[in-house]
N, C-alpha and C positions, 0 to 999 in steps of 0.2 A: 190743504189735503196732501198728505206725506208720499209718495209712490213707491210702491215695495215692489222690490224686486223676489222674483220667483226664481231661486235657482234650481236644476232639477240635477240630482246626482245620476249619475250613470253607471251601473255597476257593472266590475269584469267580470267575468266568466271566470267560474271555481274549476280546481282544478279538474271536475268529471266532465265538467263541459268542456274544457282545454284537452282533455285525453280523447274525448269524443269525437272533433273534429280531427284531432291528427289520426283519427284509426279510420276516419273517413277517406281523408285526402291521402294516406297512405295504401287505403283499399282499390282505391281508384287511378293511383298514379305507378305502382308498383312494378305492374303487369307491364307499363309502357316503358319504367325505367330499366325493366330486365331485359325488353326486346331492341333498346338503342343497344345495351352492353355487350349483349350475344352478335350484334351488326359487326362487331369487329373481331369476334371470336376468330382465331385462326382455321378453328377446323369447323365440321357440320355440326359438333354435337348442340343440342339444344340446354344440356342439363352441367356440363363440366367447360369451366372456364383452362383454355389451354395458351392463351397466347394473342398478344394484338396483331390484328393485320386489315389493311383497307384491301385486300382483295375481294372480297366481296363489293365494296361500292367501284373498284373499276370493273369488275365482269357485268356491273348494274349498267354501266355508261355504255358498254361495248353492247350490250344484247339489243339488239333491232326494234326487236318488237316491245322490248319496254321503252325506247327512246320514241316509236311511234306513238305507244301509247302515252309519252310526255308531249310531246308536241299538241297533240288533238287535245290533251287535258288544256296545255295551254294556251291554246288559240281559244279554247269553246270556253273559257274562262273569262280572258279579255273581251273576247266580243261582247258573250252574254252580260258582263258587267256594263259593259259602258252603253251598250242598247236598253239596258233594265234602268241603269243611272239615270237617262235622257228620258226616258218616257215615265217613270217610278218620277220626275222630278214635275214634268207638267201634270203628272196626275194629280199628286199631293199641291200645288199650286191651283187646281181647280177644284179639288174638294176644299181648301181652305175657302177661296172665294163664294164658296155654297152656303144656303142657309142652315142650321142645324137639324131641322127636321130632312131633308136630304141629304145633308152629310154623316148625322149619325148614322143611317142604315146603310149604304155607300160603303164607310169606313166597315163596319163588320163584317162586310162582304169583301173586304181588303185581306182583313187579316183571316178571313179561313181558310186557303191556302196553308198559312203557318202553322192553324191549329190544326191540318187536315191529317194524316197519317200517308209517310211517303210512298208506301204504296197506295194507295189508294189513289192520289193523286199519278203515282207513274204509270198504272194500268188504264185509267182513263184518257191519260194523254196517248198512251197506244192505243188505246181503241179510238180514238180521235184520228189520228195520224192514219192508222189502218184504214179508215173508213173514207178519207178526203182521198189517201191514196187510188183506192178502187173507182174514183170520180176523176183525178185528177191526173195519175199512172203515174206514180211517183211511190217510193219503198222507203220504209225507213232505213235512215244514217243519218250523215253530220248534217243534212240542215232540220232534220226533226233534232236530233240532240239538242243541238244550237236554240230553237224554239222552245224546246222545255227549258233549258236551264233559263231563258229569258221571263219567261213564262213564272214560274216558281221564284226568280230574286225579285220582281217589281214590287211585291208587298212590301219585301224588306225595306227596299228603298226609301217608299212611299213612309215608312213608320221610321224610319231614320229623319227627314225630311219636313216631317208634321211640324213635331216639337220646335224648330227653330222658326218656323212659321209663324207660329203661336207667337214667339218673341218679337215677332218684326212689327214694328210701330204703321201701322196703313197709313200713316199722316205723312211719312218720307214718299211714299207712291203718290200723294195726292199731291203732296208739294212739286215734284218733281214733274209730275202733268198740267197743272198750273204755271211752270215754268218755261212750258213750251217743250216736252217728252210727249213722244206717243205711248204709247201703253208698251208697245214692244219694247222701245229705246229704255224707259222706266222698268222694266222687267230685266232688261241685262242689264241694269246701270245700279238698279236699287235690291232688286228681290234677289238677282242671282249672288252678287257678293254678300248680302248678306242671311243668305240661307247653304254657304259654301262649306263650313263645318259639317253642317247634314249630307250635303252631296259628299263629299269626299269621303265620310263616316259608311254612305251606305254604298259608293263606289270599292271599298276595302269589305265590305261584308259583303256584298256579290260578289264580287270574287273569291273568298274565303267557301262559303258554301257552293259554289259552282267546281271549286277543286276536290272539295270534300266530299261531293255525290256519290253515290253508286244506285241506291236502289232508284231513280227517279231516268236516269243515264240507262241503267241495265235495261228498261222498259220500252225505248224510246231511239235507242242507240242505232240496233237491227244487230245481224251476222257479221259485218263488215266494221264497224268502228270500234275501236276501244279505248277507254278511257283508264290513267293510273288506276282509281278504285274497283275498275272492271278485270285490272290485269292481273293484281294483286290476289284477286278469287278467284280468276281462273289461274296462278298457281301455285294458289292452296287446293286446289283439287286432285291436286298432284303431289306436291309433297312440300312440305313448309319448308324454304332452302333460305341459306343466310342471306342472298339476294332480296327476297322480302322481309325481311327484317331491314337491308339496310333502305331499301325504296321507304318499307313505314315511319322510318326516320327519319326521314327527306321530307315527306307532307307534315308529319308531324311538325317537326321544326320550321313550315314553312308556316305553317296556320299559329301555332304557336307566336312568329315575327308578327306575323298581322295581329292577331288579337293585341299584343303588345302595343302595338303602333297604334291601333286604336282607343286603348286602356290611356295611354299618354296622352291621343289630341284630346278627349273625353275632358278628361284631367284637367290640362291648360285651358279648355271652354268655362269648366265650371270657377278655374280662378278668376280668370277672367270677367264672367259674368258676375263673379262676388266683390270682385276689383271695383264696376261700375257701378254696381248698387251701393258701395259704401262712399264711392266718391260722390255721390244721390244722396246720401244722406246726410252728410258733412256741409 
């Protein structure tokens, strides 16, 4: 019996499809490359290009209160990452170890948080925090911040984290107990390095959306703290100065590195894992 091969053609994209996507990625990307170019404009105008000047990013370093509100963005970023990382990481290790009928439902109730709408989620957590306050005499600021932003990145973690879970052979855990491992010692010895791609994947994605918040931050934050995306609206309420144009340039380009950085480990995972599978089947 002969073995026929199946091959399947793959067709490009005509050129209405090709003109399609670029009037997309042009609709959407435009708007941000006009706001980096005007960052250096020498004068205020919004609409007439007069000349380069980085005075606009040193009056950004010099002003107080946007460097407070860098600081608080970046501590409540770090923290909230590596608290969402650590706990996002036993979570998804004990929902794997669960049966399927408790872990499906489990898992769905992971991910709605994600699907939930960020208000929704930011006014709840104010009214949460409001209401422990009145019991507990505590107001919101930074450590409600800090708890929402921890609060909303665990999912991610947890759904970064699954998938290599899913990869990891149970027969290296059992070996490695057999071996004379306690379950702990096997857990940092066997599960943690090889479910490290996930951790580090969804440690760069909590931090990523913990810089990027506002509406979740605005809710949660109180009178007293403010965060870049807080500061930025309050002053646009005032008047759109080159200042904010060059601060949106700054997050931009900085989520921008991260997403990069993660598009590339993603990347080398996937070689990587086609690497072992073809030397599997050789």
């Amino acid at each position: 019996m002969k073995n026929t091969a199946v091959s399947t053609v793959v067709k490009k994209p005509g050129i209405l499809g090709r003109s399609y996507t670029a009037f997309i990625l042009f609709f959407l990307y435009a708007p941000i490359f006009i706001l980096i170019t005007f960052s250096f404009n020498s004068t205020r105008s919004r609409s007439v290009w007069t000349g380069f000047t980085l005075d606009w990013y040193r009056s950004l370093f010099l002003d107080s209160s946007i460097m407070n509100a860098f600081y608080t963005t970046l501590i409540v970023a770090v923290i909230s990452a590596i608290v969402a990382t650590i706990a996002g990481t036993f979570a998804a290790v004990g929902f794997h170890s669960m049966r399927r009928r408790w872990r499906t439902p489990l898992m769905h109730i992971n991910n709605i948080p994600m699907m939930n709408a960020d208000i929704a989620t930011g006014v709840s957590l104010s009214l949460l925090f409001i209401s422990l306050g009145m019991v507990l005499r505590f107001r919101l600021g930074f450590g409600t911040l800090l708890l929402a932003h921890i609060t909303f990145n665990i999912p991610y973690v947890v759904l970064s984290i699954m998938p290599k879970l899913r990869q990891l052979d149970n027969n290296l855990v059992d070996a490695a107990c057999d071996l004379g491992c306690t379950w702990i010692k096997a857990f940092w010895k066997v599960i943690v390095p090889e479910i490290m791609p996930g951790i580090i994947n969804g440690l760069i994605i909590a931090f990523t959306l913990s810089i990027d918040d506002f509406v979740i931050s605005y809710f949660t934050a109180g009178g007293n703290v403010m965060t870049l995306p807080m500061q930025i609206f309050a002053m646009t309420r005032r008047r759109i100065s080159p200042e904010i144009n060059a601060l949106s340039t700054i997050l931009f380009l900085t989520v921008l590195a991260l997403l990069i950085v993660i598009n590339i480990r993603e990347s080398k995972q996937e070689e990587k894992l086609h690497r072992g599978e073809d030397s599997r089947d050789r």
